[in-house]
N, C-alpha and C positions, 0 to 999 in steps of 0.2 A: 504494500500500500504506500502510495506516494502521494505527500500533499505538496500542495504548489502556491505561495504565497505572494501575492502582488502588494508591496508593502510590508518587508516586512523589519516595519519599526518596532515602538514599543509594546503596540498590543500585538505585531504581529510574532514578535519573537513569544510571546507568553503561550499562544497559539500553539508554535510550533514545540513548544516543551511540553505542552501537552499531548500532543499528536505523536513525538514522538516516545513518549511514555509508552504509548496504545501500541508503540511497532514499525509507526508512521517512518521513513523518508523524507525531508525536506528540502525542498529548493525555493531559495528566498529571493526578493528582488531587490534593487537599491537603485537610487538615481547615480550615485557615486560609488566607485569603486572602491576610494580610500576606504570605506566600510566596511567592504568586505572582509576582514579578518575580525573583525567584530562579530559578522555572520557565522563563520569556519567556526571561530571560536563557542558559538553556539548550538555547533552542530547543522547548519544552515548551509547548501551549498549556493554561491550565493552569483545572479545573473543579473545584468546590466539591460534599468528597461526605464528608458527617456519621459514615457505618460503619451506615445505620441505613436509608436510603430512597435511591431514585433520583429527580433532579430530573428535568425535564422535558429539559435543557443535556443532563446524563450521558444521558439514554436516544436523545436524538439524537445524540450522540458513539457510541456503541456501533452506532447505523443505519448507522455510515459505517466503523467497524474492520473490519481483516482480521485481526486479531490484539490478543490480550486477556493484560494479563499481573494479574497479583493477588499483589502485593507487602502488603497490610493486615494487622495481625498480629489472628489473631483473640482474643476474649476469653470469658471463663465460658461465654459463651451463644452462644458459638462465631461462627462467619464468616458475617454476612449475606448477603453477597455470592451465595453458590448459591441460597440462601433464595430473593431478590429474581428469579433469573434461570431460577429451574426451570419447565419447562413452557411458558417464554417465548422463549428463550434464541435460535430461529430467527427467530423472531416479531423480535424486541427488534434485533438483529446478523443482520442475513440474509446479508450477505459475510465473516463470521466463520470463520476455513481454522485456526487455533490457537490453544490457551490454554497458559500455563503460571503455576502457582502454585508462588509462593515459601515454602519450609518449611524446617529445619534438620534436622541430625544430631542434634540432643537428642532426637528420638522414637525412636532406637535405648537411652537409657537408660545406664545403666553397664556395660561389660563385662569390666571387671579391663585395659582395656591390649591385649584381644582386635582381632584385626580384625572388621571388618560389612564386609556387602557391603546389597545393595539388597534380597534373601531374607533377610538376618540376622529374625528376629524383632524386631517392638520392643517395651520394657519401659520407658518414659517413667518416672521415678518424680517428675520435678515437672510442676508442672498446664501449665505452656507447655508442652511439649512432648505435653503427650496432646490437648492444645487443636489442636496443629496437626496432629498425626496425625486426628481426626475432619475438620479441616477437609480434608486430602489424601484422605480418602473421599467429604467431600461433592463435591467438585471433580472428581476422578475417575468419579461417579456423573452428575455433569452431563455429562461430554462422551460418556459412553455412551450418555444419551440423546437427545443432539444429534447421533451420527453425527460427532465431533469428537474429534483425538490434544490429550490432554492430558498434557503434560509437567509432571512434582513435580520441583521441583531443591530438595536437602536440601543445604541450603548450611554448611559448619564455619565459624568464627571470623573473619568480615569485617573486611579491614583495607585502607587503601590513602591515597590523598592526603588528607591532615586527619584521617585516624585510624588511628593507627598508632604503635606503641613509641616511633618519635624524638618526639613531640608530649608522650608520658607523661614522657618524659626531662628536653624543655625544659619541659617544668609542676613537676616534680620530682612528680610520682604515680606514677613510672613502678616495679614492685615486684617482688622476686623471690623470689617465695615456692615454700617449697621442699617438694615431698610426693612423696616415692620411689615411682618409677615411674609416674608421673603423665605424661601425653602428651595433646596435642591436635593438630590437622587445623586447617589456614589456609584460606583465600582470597581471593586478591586482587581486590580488587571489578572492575575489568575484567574479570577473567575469567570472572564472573557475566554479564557482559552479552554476552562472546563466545560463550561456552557456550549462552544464551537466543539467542542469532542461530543458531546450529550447527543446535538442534535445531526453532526451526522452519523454517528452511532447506531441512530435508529432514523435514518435515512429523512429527516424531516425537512420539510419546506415551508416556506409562510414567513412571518412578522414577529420577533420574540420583542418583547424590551427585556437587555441586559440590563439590571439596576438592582440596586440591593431592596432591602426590607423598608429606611426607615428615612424618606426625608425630612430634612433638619436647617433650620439656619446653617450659615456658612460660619456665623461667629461661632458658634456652639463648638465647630472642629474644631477649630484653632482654638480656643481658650481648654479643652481637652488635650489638644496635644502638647498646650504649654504645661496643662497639671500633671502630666504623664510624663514629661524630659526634667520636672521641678524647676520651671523657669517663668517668670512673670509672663504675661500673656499681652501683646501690645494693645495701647490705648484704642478704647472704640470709639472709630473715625464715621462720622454722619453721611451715607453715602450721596446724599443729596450735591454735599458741598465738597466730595474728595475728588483729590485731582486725579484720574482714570482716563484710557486709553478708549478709545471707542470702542475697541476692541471687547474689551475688560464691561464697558458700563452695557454694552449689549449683550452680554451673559446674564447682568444679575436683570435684563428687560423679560427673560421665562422665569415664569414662575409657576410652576406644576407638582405635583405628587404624581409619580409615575410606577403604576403597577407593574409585578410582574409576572401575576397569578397566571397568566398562561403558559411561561416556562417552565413553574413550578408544577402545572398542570401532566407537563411531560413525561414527568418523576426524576427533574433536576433539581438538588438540593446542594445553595450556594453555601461554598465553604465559609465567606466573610459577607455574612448577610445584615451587620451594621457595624459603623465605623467605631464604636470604642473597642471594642474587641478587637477588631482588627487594626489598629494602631497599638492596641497594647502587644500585638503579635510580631508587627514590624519591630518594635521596640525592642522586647522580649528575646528576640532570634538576630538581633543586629542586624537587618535586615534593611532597613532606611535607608540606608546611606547608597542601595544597591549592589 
């Protein structure tokens, strides 16, 4: 069994450490080669792909996958990637059993603090997130016509070894800005790669949200992870008036509860299904720091 990773950074390496737990093979992609020994070093063997063309390497990697994952975030002019692979896609991967594309909970949009489920409608109002709602159609459009379950995991707020509150704390960036009734959705990168083993495992297609059990203020993290390291917790800054990157002030503009009773539904049970626990884990195993 050979998985085939398009992307494969931080959640995609976690992926393939699960995958290859199970037996798995892996071939990873990178925009830059200097990378590549980062991949090796992960067990990752690791192939050169621009976001724009298939080399001759990539289309022979894919001759030999049983499973495809599409970790690439797309951009304006959306996800090459089904572009490249429509109409070929048997042709291209003839032992091809699964794909799953990586997408987030921002294509649900704002919903005042509401919960979504995986029906919620979505109301994206920045352009990532409608960028990866098209690309969760084109993707799902391919495996339709490939006769293949395509699984969309709508992934919340990625954190885990090397990226995580304790790390913002020891940089001193780590901030706790405060905007009433404001709540986000975690996941622990592990469990992205648990969850991608789960569901092709037993061959599944559809719409999961990856997200843990329990959204939470953002301050709540951070003032835990400073009573966890026993270090003061930085002052709480009024988000109204802090100075923030448009970037940054259009993250805390969703504000949802995001289920994720239908993965659970599966009979997938997340290892780190809320965040004290699992920072007291990072903590605990020295794991933080990566």
């Amino acid at each position: 069994m050979t998985l085939m990773i398009f992307g494969a950074g931080y959640s995609g390496k976690a992926i393939a450490a699960s995958f290859q737990g199970a037996g798995f093979q892996v071939t990873g992609t990178t925009r830059s080669m200097e990378k590549a020994p980062q991949l090796e070093k992960a067990g990752i063997r690791p192939l050169l792909y621009d976001g724009t063309s298939l080399t001759p390497e990539l289309e022979a990697a894919l001759g030999e996958a049983t499973h495809l994952v599409q970790s690439v975030s797309p951009g304006p002019e959306g996800d090459a990637l089904p572009t490249l692979l429509r109409g070929r896609l048997k042709t291209l991967a003839p032992n091809l059993e699964w794909i799953a594309y990586l997408s987030t909970v921002g294509v649900y949009g704002d919903h005042k603090g509401e919960w979504v489920t995986e029906e919620t409608p979505c109301k994206p109002e920045a352009a990532r997130g409608a960028e990866r709602l098209v690309a969760e159609e084109d993707w799902l459009a391919l495996g339709a016509e490939a006769g293949l379950p395509v699984s969309v995991l709508r992934l919340s707020g990625i954190y885990g070894p090397g990226r995580n509150t304790f790390i913002n704390l020891s940089q001193g960036t780590a901030r706790r800005l405060i905007k009433p009734g404001q709540v986000f959705n975690r996941i622990r990168v592990e469990d992205i790669g648990h969850a991608a083993l789960h569901l092709a495992q037993k061959h599944l297609g559809g719409i999961y949200n990856v997200t843990d059990d329990e959204p939470a203020p953002p301050q709540d993290v951070v003032t835990e992870a400073a009573r966890l390291m026993g270090v003061e917790p930085p002052a709480e800054q009024d988000f109204e008036t802090a100075e923030l990157s448009p970037m940054a002030r259009s993250f805390y503009g969703k504000n949802q509860r995001v289920s994720n009773a239908r993965l659970k539904a599966t009979g997938f049970t997340f290892r780190f299904p809320e965040y004290r626990a699992s920072l007291a884990n990072l903590l605990d195993e020295g794991r933080w720091r990566g």
